[in-house]
C-alpha positions in Angstrom: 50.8 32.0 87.4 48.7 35.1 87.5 50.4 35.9 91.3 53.6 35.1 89.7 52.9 37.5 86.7 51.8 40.0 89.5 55.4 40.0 91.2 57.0 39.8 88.1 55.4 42.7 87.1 55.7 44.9 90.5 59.7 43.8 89.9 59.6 45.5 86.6 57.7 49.2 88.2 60.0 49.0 90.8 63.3 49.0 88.4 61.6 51.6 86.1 61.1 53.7 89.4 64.4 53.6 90.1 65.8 54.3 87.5 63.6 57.5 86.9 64.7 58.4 90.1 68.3 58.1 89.8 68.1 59.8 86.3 66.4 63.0 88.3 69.3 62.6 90.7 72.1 62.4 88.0 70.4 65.5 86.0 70.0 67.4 89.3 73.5 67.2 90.9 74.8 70.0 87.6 72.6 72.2 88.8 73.4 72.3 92.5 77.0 72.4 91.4 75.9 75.2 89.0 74.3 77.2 92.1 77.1 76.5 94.5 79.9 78.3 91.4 77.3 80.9 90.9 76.7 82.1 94.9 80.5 83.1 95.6 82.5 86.1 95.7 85.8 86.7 94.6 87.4 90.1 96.1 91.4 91.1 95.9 92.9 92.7 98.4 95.8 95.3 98.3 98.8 95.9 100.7 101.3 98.2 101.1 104.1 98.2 103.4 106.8 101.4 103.0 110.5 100.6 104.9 113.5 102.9 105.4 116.2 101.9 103.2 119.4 101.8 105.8 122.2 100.3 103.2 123.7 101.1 100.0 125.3 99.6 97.0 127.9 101.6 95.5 129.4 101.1 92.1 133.0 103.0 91.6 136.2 102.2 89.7 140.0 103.7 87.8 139.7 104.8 84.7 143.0 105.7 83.4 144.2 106.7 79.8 147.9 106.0 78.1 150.0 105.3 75.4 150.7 101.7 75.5 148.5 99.4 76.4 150.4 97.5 79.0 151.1 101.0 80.4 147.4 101.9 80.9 146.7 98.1 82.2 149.7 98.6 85.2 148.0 101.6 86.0 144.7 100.1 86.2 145.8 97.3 88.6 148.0 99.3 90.7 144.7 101.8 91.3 142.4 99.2 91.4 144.5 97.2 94.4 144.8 100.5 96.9 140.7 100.8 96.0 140.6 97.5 97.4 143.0 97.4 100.3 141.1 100.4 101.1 137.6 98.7 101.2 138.9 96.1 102.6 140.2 98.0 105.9 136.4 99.4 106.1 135.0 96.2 106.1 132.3 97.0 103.5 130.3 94.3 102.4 129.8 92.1 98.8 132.7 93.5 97.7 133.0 92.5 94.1 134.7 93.0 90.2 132.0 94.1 88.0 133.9 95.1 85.1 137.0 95.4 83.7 137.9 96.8 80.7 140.6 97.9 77.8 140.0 99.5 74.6 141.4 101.3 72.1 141.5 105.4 72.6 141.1 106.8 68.5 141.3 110.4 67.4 138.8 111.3 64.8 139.5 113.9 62.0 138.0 114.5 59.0 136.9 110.9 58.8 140.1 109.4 59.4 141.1 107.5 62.3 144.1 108.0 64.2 144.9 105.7 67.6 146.2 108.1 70.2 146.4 105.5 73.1 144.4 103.2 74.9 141.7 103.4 77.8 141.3 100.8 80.6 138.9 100.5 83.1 138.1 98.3 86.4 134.9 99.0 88.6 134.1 97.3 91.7 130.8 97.4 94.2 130.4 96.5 97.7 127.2 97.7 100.4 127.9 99.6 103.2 125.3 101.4 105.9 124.3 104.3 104.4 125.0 107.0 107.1 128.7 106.1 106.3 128.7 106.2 102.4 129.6 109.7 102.0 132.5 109.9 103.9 133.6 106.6 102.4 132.8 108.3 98.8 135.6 110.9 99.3 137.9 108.9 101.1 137.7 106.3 98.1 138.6 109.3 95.9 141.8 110.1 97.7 142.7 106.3 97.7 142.7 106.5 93.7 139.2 105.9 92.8 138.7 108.1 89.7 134.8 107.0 88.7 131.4 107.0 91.0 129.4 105.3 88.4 125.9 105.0 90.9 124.2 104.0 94.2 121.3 102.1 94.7 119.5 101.9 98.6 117.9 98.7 100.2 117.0 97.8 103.6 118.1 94.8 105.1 117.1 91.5 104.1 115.8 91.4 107.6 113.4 94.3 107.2 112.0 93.2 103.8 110.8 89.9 105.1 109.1 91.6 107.9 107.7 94.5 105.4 106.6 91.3 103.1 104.5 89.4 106.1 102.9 92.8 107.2 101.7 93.3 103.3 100.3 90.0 103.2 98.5 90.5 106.5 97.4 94.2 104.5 96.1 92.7 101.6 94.1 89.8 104.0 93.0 92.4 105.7 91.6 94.9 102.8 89.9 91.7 101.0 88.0 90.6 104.1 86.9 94.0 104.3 85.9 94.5 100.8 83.8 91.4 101.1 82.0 92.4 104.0 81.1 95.5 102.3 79.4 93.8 99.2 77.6 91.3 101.0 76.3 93.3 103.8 75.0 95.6 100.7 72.9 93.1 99.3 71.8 91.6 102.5 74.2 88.0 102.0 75.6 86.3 104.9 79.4 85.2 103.8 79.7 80.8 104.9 83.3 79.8 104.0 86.3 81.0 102.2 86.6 78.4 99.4 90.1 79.4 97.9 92.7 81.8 98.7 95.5 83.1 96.2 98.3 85.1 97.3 100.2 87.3 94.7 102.7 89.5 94.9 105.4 90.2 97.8 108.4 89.8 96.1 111.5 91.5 97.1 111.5 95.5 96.1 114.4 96.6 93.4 117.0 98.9 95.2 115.9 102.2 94.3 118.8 104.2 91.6 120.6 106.9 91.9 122.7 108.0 89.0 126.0 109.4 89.8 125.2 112.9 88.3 123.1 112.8 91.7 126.0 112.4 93.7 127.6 115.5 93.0 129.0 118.3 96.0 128.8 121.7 96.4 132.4 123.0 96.7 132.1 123.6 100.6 130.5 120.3 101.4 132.7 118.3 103.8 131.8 114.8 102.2 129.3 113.7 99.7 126.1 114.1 100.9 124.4 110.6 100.6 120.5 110.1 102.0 118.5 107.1 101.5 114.7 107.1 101.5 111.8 104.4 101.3 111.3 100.9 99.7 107.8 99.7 98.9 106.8 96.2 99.2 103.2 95.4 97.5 101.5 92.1 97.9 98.0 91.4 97.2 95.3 88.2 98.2 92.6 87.0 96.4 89.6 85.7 98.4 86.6 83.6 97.1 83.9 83.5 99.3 80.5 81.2 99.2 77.7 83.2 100.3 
């Protein structure tokens, strides 16, 4: 009985030491966690990636003014169609309606309102390589377009996708570097990248021109029309254990 009451009771130390054991395991393992959270580095990167803008989308229409309505409507569509035919025969690209219009034209006096004829509009926009705009401008003019309402200059789709992978490789680049600057500083050796976010590098907005800005000097052969730079940003974020 007494050896029996000897195992039995080496049994029981044995399960009491494991299970303070375990219970120092469990209650360590936050801590490690805590230590792992606590020695990494998070660093963003920036990059920026500047493109020639090489087309152009131009906004222009008829405007026309009349007595009748159905009058000033005719108009309109007979205009708008040699504008088109026009286009058309200069293969410009995306050509598209983007408004049409016809309103009431009132003459105001004294408070009263008198109608003096209606107003009717129809704009169209297309894209076209902008070394070729201005001339197209003036000839568009003389085909019976009577309103240059903007431009707005791009690069190809082509470019921007290639301007957008050479930002990202920026940004890697500059966050990587800004990392190594830290840790070399305060004598840390980086391990592992742990996560990596990538923001940014979305397509650019067409830079605007209005068409105020579009205006000639009187012995200008055609419109004058220069494109200039799109910017595509992107940035990465970098967390680094250390």
């Amino acid at each position: 009985m007494k050896i029996g009451q000897f195992n039995l009771s080496c049994q029981g130390f044995l399960m009491v030491f494991a299970i303070a054991t375990c219970s120092s395991l469990v209650w360590m393992n936050p801590a490690m966690a805590q230590e792992q959270i606590l020695q990494t580095l998070t660093v963003t990167g920036q990059g920026i990636e500047r493109i020639p803008t090489t087309l152009t989308q131009v906004q222009l229409g008829v405007e026309i003014q009349g007595k009748t309505a159905t009058e000033v409507q005719q108009k309109v569509a007979r205009r708008t169609s040699a504008i088109v035919d026009f286009l058309r025969s200069r293969q410009v690209e995306r050509l598209q309606t983007t408004g049409i219009r016809l309103q009431p034209n009132y003459q105001y006096n004294n408070n009263d309102r008198r109608l003096v004829g209606y107003v009717g509009t129809n704009t169209v926009s297309f894209r076209l390589q902008t070394d070729r705009v201005g001339v197209l401008l003036d000839e568009a003019v003389k085909a019976g377009a009577t309103r240059i309402d903007g431009v707005s200059f791009t690069a190809t789709d082509e470019a921007i996708s290639a301007a957008q992978k050479e930002a990202l490789r920026l940004a890697t680049i500059d966050a990587q570097q800004q990392a190594d600057a830290v840790l070399d500083a305060l004598n840390f050796k980086a391990r592992e990248i742990v996560s990596i976010q990538v923001g940014g590098a979305n397509i650019p907005q067409p830079r605007m021109i209005r068409a105020a800005q579009l205006s000639r000097s009187a012995t200008a052969e055609s419109t004058p029309v220069i494109g200039g730079e799109q910017t595509v940003r992107a940035s990465v974020t970098l967390q680094i254990r250390y």
